[in-house]
Gaussian input, Z-matrix of N, CA and C with variables (Angstrom, degrees):
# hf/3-21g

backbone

0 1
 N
 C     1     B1
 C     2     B2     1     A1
 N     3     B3     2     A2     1     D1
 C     4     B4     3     A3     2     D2
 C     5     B5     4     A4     3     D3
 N     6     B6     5     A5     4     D4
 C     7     B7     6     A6     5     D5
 C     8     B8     7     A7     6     D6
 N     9     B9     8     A8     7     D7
 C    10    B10     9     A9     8     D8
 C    11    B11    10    A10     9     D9
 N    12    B12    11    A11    10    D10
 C    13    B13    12    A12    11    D11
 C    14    B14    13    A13    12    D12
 N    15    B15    14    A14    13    D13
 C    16    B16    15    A15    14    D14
 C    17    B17    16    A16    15    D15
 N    18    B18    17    A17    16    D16
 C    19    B19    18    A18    17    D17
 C    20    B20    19    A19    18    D18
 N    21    B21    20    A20    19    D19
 C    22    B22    21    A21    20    D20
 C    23    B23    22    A22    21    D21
 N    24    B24    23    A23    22    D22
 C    25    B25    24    A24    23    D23
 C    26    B26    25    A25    24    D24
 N    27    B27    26    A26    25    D25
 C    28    B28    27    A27    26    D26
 C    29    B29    28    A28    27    D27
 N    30    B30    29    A29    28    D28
 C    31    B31    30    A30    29    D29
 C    32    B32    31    A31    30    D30
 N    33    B33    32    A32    31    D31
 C    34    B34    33    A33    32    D32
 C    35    B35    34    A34    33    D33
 N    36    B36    35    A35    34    D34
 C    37    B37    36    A36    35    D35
 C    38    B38    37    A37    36    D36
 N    39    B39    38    A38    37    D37
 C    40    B40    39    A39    38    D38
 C    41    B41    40    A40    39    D39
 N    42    B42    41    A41    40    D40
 C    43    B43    42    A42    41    D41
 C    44    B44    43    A43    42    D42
 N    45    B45    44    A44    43    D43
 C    46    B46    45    A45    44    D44
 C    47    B47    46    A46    45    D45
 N    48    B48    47    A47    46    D46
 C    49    B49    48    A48    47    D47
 C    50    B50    49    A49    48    D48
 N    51    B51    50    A50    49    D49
 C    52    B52    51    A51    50    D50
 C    53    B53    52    A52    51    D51
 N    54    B54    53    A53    52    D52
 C    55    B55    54    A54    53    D53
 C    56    B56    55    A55    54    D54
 N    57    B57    56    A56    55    D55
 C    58    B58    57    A57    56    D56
 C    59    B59    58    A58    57    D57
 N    60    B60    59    A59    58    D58
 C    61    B61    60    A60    59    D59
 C    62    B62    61    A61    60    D60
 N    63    B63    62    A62    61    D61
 C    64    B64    63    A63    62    D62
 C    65    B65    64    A64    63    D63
 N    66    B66    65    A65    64    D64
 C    67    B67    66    A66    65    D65
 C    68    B68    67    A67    66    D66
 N    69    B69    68    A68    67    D67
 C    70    B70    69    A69    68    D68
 C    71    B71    70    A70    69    D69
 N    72    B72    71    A71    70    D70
 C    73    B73    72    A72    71    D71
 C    74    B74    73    A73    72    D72
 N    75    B75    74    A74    73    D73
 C    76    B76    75    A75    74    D74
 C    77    B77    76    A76    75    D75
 N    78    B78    77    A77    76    D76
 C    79    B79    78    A78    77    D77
 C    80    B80    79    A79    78    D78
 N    81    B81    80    A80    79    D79
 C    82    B82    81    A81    80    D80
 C    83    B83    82    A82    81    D81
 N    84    B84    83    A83    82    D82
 C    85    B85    84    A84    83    D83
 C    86    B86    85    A85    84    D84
 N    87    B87    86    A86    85    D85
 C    88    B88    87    A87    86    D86
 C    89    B89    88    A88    87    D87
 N    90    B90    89    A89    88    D88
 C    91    B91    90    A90    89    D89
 C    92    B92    91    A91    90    D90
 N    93    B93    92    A92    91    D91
 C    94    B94    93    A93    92    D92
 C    95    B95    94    A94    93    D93
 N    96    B96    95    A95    94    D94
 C    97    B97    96    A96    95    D95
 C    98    B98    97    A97    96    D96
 N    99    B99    98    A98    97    D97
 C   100   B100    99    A99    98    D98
 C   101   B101   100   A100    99    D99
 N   102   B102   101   A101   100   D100
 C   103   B103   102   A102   101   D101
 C   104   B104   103   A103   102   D102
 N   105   B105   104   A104   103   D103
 C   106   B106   105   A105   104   D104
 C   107   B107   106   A106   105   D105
 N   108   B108   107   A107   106   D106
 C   109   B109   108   A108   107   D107
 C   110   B110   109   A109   108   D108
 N   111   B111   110   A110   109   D109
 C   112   B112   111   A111   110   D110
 C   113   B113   112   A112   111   D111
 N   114   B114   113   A113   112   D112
 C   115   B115   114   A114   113   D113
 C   116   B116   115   A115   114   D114
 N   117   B117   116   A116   115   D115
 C   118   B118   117   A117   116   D116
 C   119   B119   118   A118   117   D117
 N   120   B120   119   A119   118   D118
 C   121   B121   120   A120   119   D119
 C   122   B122   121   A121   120   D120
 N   123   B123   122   A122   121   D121
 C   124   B124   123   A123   122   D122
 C   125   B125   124   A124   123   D123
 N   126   B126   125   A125   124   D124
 C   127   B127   126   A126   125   D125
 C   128   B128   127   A127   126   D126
 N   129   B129   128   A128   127   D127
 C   130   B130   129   A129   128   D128
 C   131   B131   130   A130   129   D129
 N   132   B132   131   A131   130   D130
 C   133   B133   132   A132   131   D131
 C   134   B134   133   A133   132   D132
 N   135   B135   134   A134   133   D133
 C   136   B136   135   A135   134   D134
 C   137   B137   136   A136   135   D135
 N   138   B138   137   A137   136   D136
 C   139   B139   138   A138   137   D137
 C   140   B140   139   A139   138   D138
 N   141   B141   140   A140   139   D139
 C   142   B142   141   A141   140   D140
 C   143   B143   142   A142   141   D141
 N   144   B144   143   A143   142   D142
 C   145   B145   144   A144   143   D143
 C   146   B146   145   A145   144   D144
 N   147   B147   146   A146   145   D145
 C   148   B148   147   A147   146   D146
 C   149   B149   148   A148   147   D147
 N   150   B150   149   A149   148   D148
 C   151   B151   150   A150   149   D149
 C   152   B152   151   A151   150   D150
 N   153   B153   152   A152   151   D151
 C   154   B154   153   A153   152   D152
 C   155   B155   154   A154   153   D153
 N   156   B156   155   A155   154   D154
 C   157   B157   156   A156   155   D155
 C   158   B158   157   A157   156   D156
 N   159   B159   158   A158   157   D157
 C   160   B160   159   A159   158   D158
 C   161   B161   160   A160   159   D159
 N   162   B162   161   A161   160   D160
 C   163   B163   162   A162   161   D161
 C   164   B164   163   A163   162   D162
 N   165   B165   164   A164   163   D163
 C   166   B166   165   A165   164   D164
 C   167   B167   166   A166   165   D165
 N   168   B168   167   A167   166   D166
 C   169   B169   168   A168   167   D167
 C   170   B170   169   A169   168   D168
 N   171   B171   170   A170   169   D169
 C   172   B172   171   A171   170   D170
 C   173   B173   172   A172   171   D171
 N   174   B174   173   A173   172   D172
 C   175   B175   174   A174   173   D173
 C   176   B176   175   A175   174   D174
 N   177   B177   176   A176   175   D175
 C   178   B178   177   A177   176   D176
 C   179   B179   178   A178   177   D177
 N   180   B180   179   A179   178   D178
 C   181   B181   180   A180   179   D179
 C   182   B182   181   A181   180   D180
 N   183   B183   182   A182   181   D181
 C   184   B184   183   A183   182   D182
 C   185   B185   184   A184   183   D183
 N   186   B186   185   A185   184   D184
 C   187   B187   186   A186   185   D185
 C   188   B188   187   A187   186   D186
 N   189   B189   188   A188   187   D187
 C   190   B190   189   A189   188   D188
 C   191   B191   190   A190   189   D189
 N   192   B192   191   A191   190   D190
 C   193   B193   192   A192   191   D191
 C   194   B194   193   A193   192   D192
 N   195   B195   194   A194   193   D193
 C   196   B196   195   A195   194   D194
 C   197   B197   196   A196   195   D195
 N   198   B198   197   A197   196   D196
 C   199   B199   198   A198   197   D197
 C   200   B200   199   A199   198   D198
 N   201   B201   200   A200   199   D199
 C   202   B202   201   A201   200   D200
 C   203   B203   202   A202   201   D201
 N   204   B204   203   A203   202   D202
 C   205   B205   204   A204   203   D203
 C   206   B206   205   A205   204   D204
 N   207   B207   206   A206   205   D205
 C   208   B208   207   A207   206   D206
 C   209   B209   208   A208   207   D207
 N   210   B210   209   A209   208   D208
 C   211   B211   210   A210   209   D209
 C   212   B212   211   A211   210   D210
 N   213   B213   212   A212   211   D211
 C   214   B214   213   A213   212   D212
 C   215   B215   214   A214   213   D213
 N   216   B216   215   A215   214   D214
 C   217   B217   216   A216   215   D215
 C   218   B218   217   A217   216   D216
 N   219   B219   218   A218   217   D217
 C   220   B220   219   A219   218   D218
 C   221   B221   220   A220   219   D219
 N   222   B222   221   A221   220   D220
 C   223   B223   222   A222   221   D221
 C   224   B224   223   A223   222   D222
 N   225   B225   224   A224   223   D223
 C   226   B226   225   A225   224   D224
 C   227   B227   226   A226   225   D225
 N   228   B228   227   A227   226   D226
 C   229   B229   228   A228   227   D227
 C   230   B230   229   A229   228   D228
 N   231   B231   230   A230   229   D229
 C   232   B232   231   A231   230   D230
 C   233   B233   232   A232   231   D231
 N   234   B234   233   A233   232   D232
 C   235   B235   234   A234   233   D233
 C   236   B236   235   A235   234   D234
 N   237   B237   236   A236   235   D235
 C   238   B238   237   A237   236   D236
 C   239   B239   238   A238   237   D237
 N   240   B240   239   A239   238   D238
 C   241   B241   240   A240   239   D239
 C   242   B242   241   A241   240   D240
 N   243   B243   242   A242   241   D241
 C   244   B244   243   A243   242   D242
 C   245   B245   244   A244   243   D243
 N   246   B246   245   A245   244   D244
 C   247   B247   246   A246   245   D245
 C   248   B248   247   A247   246   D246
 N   249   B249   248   A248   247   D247
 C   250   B250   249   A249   248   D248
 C   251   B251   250   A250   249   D249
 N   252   B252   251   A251   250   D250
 C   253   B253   252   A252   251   D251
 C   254   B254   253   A253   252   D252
 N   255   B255   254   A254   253   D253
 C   256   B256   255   A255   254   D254
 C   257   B257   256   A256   255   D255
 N   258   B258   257   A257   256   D256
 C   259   B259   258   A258   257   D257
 C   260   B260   259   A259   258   D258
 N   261   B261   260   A260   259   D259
 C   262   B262   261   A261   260   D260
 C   263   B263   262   A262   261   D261
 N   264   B264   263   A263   262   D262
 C   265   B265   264   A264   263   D263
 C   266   B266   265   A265   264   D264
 N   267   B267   266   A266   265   D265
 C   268   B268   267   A267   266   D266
 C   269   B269   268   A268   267   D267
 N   270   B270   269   A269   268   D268
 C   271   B271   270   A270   269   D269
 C   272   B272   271   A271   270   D270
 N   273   B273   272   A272   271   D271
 C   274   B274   273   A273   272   D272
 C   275   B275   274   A274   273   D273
 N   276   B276   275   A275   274   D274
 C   277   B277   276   A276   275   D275
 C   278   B278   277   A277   276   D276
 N   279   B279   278   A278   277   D277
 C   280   B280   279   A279   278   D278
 C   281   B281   280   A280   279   D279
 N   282   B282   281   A281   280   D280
 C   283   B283   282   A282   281   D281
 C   284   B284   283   A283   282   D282
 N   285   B285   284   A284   283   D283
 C   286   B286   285   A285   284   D284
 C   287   B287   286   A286   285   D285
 N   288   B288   287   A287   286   D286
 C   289   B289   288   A288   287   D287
 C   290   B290   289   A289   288   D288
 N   291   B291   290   A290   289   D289
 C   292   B292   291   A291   290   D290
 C   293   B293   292   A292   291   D291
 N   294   B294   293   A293   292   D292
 C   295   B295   294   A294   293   D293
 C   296   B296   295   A295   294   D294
 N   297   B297   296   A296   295   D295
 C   298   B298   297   A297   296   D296
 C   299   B299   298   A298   297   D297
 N   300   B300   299   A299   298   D298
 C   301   B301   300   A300   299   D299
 C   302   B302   301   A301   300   D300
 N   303   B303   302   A302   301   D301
 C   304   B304   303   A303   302   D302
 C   305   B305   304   A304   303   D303
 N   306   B306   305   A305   304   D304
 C   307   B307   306   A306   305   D305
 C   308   B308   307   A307   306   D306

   B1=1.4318
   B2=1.5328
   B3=1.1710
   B4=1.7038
   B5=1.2718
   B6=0.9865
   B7=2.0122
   B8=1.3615
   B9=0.8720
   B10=1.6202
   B11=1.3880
   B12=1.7879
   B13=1.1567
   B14=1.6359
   B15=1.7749
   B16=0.7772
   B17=2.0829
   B18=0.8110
   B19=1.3776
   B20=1.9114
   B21=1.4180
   B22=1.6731
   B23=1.4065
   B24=1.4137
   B25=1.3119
   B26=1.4484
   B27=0.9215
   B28=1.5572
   B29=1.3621
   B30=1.8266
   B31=1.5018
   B32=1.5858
   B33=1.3437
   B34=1.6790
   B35=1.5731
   B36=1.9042
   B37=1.4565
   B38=1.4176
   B39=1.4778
   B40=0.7634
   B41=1.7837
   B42=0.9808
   B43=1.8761
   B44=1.3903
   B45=1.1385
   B46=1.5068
   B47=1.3508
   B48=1.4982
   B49=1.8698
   B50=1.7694
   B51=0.8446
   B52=1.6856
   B53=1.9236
   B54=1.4074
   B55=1.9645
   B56=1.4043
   B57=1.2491
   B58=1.2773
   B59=1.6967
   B60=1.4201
   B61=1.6410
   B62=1.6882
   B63=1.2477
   B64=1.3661
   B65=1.5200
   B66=1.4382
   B67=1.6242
   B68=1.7562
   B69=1.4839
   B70=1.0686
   B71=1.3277
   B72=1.6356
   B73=1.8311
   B74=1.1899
   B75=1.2072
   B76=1.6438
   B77=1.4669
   B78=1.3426
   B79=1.4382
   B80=1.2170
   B81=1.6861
   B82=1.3118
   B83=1.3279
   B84=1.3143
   B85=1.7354
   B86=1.2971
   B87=1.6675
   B88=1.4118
   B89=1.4752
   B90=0.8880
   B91=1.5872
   B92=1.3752
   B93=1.7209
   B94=1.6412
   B95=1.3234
   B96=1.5120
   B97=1.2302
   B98=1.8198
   B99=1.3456
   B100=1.6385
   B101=1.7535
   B102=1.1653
   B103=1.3796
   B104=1.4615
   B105=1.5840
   B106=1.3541
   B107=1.9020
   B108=1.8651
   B109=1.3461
   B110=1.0269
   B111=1.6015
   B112=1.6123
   B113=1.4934
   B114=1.0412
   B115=1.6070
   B116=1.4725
   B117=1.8217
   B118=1.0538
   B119=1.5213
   B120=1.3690
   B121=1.0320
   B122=1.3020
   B123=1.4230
   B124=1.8312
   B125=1.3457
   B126=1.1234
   B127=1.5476
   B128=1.8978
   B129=1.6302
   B130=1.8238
   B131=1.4623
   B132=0.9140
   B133=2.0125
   B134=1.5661
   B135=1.3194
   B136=2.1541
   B137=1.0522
   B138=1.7926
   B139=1.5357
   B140=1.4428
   B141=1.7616
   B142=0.9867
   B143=1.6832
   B144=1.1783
   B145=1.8417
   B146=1.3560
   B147=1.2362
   B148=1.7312
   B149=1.1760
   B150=1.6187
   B151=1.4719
   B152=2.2655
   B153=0.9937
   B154=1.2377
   B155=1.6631
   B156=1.3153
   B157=2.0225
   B158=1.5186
   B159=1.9583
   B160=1.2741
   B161=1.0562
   B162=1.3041
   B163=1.4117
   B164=1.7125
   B165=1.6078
   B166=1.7103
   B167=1.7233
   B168=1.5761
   B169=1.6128
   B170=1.3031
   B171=0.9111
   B172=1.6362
   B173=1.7216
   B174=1.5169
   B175=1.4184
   B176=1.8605
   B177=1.3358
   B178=1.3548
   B179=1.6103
   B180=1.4450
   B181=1.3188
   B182=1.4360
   B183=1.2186
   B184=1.0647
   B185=1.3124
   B186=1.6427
   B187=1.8371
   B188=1.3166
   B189=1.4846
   B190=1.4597
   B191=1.5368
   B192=1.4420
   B193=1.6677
   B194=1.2349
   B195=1.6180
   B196=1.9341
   B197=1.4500
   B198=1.5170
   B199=1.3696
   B200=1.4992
   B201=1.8210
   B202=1.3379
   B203=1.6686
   B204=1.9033
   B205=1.2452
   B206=1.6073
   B207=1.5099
   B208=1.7224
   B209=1.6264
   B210=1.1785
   B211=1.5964
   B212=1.8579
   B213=1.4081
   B214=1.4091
   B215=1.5576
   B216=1.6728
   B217=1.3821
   B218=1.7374
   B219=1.3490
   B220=1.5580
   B221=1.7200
   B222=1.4794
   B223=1.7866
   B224=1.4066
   B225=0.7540
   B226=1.2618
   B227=1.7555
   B228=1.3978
   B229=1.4147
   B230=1.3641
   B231=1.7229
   B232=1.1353
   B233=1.1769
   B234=1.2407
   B235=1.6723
   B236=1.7261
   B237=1.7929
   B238=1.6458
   B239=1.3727
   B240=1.6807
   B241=1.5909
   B242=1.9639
   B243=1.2504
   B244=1.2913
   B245=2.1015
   B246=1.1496
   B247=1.2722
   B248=1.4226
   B249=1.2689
   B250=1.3674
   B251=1.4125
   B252=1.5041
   B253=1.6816
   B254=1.8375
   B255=1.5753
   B256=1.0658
   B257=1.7121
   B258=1.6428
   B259=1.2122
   B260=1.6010
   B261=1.3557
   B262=1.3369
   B263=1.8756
   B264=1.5754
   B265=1.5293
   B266=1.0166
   B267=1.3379
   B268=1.4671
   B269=1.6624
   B270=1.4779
   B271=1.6113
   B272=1.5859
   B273=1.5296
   B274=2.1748
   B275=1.2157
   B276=1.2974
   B277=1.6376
   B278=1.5154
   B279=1.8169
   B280=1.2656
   B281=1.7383
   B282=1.1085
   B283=1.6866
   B284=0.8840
   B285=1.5062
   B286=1.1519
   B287=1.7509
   B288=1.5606
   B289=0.9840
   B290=1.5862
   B291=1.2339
   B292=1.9481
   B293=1.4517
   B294=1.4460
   B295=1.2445
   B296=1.7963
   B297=1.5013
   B298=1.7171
   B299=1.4319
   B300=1.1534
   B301=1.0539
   B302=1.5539
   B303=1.3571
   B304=1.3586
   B305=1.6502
   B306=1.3239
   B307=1.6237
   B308=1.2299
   A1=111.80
   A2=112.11
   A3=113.49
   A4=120.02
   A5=118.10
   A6=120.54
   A7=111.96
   A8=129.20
   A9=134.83
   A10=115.87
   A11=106.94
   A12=100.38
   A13=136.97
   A14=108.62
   A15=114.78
   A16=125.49
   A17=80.06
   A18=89.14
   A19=126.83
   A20=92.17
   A21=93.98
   A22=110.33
   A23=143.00
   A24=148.39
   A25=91.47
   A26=129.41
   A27=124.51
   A28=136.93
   A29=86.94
   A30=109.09
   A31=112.92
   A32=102.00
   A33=106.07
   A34=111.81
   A35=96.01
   A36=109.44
   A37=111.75
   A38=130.33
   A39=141.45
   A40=121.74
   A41=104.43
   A42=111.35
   A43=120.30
   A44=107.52
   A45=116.50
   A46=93.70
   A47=110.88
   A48=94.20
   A49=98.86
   A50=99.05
   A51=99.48
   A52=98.80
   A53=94.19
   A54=90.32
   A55=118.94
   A56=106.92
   A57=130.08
   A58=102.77
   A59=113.15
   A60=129.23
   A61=93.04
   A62=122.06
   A63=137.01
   A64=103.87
   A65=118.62
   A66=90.33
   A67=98.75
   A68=114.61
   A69=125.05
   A70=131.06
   A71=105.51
   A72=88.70
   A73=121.50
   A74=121.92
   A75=111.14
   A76=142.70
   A77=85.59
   A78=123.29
   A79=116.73
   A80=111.72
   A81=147.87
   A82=90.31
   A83=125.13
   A84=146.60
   A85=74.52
   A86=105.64
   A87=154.34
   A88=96.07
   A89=117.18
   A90=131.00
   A91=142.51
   A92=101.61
   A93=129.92
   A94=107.58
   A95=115.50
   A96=137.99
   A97=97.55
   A98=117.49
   A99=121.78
   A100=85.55
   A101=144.74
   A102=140.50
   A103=92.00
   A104=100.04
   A105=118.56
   A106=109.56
   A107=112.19
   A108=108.02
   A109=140.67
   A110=87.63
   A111=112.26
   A112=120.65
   A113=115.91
   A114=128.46
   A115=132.11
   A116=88.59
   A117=112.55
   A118=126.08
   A119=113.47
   A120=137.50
   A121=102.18
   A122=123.34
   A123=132.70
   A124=76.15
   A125=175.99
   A126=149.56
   A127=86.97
   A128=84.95
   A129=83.81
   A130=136.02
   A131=111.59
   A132=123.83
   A133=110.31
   A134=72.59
   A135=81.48
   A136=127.78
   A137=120.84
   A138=114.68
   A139=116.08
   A140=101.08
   A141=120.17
   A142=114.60
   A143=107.01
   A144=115.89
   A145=80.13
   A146=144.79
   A147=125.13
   A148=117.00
   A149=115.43
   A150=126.15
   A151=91.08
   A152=119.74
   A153=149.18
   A154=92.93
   A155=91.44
   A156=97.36
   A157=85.74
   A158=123.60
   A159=89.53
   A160=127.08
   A161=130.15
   A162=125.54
   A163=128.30
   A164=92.12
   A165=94.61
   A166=114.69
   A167=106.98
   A168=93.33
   A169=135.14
   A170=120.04
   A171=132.46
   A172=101.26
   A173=93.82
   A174=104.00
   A175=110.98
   A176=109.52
   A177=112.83
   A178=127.97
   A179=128.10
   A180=137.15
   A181=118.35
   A182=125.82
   A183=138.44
   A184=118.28
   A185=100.52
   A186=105.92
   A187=128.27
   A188=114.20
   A189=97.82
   A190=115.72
   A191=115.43
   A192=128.50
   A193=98.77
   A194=113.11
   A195=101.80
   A196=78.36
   A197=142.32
   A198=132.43
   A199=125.03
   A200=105.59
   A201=106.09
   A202=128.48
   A203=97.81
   A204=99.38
   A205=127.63
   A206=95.53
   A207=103.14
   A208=93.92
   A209=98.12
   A210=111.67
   A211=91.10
   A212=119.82
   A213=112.18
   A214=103.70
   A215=130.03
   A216=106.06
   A217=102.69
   A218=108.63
   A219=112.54
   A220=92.18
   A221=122.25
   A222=99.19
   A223=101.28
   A224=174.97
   A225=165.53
   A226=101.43
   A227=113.96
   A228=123.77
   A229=111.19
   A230=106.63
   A231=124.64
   A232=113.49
   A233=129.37
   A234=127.31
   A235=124.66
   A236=89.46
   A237=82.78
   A238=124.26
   A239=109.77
   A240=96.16
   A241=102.68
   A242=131.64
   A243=97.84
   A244=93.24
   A245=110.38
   A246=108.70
   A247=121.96
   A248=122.77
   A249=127.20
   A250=99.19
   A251=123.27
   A252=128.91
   A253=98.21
   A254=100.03
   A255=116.47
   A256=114.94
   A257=115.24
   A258=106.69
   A259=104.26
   A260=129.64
   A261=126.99
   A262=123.13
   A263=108.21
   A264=117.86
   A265=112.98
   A266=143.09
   A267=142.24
   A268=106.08
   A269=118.13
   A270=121.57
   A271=130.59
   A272=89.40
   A273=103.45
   A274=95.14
   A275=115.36
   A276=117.14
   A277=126.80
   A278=101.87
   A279=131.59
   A280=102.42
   A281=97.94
   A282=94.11
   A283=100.62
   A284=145.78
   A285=134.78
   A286=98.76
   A287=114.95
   A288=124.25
   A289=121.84
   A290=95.31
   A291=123.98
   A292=98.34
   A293=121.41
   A294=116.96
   A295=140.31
   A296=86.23
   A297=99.98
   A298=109.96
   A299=112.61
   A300=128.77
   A301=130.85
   A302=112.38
   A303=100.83
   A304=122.63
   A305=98.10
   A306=103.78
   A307=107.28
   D1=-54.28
   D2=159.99
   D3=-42.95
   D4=-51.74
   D5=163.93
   D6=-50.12
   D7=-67.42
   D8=152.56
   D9=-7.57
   D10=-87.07
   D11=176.77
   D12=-53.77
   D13=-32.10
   D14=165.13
   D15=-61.70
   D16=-49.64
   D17=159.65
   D18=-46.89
   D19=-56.50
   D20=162.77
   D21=-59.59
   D22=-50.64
   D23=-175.72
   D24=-54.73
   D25=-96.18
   D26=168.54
   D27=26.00
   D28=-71.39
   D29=170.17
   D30=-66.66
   D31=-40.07
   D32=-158.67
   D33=-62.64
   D34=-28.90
   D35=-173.64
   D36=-72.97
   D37=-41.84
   D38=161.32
   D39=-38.09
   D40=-59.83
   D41=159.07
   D42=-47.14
   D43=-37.96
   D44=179.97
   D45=-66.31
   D46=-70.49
   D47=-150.41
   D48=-81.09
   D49=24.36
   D50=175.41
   D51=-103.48
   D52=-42.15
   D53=164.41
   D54=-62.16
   D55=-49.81
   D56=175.85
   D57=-36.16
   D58=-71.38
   D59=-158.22
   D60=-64.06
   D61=-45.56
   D62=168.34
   D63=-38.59
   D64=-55.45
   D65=-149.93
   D66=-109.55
   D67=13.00
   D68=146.26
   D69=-73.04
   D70=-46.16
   D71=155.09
   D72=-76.37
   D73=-5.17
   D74=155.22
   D75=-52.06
   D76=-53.43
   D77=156.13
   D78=-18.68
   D79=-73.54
   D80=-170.99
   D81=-51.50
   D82=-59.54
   D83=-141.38
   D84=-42.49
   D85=-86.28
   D86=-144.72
   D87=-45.76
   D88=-61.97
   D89=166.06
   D90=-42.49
   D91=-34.26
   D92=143.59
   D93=-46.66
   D94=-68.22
   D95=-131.88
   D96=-86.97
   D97=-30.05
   D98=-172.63
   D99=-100.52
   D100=-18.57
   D101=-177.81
   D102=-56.23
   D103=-64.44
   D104=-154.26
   D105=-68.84
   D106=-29.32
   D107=157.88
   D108=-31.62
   D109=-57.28
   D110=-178.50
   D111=-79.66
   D112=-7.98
   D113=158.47
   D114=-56.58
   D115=-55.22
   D116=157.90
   D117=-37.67
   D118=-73.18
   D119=-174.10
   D120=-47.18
   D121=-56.41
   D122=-160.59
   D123=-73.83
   D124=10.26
   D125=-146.30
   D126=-132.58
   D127=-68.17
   D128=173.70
   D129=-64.86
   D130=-24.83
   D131=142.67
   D132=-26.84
   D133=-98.66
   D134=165.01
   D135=-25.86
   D136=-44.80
   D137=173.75
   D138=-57.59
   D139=-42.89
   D140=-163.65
   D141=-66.94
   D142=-1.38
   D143=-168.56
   D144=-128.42
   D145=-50.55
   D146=167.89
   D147=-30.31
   D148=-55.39
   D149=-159.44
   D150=-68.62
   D151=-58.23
   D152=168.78
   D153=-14.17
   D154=-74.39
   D155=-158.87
   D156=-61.00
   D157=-61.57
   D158=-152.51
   D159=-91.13
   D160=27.43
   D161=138.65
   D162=-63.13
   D163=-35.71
   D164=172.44
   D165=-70.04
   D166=-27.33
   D167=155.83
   D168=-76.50
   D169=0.24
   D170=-162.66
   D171=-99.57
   D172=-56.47
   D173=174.39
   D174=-49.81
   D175=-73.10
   D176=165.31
   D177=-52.90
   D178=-6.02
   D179=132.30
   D180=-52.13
   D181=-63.44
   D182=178.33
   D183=-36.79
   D184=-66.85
   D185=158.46
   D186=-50.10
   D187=-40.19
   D188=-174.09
   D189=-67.20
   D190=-19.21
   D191=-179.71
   D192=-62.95
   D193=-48.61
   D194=-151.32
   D195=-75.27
   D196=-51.79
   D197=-168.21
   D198=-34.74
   D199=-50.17
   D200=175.55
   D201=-89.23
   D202=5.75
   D203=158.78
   D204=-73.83
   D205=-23.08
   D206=-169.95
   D207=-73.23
   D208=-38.82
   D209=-148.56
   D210=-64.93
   D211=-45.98
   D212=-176.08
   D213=-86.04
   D214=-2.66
   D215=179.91
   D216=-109.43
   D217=8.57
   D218=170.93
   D219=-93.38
   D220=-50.05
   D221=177.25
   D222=-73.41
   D223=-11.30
   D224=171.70
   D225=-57.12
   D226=-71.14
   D227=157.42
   D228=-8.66
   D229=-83.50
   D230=-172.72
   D231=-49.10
   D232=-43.77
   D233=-176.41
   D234=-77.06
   D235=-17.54
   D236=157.68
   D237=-108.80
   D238=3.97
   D239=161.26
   D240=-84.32
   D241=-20.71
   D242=-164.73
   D243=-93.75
   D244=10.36
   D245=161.47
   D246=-76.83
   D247=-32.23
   D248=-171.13
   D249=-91.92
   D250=-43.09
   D251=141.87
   D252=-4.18
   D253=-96.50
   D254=-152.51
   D255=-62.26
   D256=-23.40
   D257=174.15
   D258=-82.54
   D259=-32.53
   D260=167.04
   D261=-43.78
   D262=-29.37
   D263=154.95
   D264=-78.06
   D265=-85.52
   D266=154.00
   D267=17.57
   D268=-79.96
   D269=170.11
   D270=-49.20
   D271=-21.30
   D272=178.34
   D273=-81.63
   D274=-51.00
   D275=-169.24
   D276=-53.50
   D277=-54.87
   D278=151.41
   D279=-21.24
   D280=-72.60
   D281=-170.29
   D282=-69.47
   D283=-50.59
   D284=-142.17
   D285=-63.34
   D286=-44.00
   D287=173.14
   D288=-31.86
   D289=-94.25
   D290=143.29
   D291=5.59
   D292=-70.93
   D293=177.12
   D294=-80.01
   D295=-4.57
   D296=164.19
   D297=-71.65
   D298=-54.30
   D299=-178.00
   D300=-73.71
   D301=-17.41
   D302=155.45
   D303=-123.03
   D304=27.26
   D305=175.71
   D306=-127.46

C-alpha cells in the first residue's frame, strides 16, 4: 500500500511538473509574442514620426524657397529702381555737363 501510494505521489508529481514545464513554455510563448507586439508597435510609431518630420521638412523647405523668392524678386526691384535712379543722374550730369560746356 505504501508502494502504491508512493507510487501515486510519483505520478501526481510528474503531472505537475509536466503542467508546470507546459505553462512555462507558455509563458515564454506569450512573452515572445507581446515582445514582438511591442516591436511592432515602436516600429510603427517611428514611421509614424518619420512620416511627421518629413513633411515638417518639406513644409519648412517650401518656406525657405517662397522666402528667397521674395527676397531675390524684392532685390531685383530694388536694383532697377536705383538703376533708373542712377541713369536719371547719369542724364542730369550729362547735361549738366553739356551745359558747362556750351554756355
Amino acid at each position: 500500500m505504501v508502494f502504491e501510494t508512493l507510487k501515486m505521489v510519483k505520478g501526481a508529481e510528474r503531472e505537475s511538473l509536466s503542467k508546470l514545464e507546459r505553462a512555462n513554455k507558455d509563458a515564454e510563448e506569450l512573452v515572445i509574442k507581446a515582445n514582438k507586439a511591442a516591436e511592432e508597435q515602436v516600429n510603427k510609431v517611428i514611421e509614424e514620426a518619420d512620416a511627421e518630420v518629413e513633411a515638417l521638412i518639406e513644409d519648412k523647405i517650401s518656406q525657405a524657397k517662397r522666402s528667397a523668392n521674395e527676397i531675390i524678386t524684392e532685390g531685383e526691384r530694388e536694383a532697377r529702381q536705383l538703376s533708373e535712379r542712377a541713369q536719371s543722374k547719369i542724364s542730369d550730369a550729362g547735361a549738366f555737363v553739356a551745359s558747362q560746356v556750351i554756355g
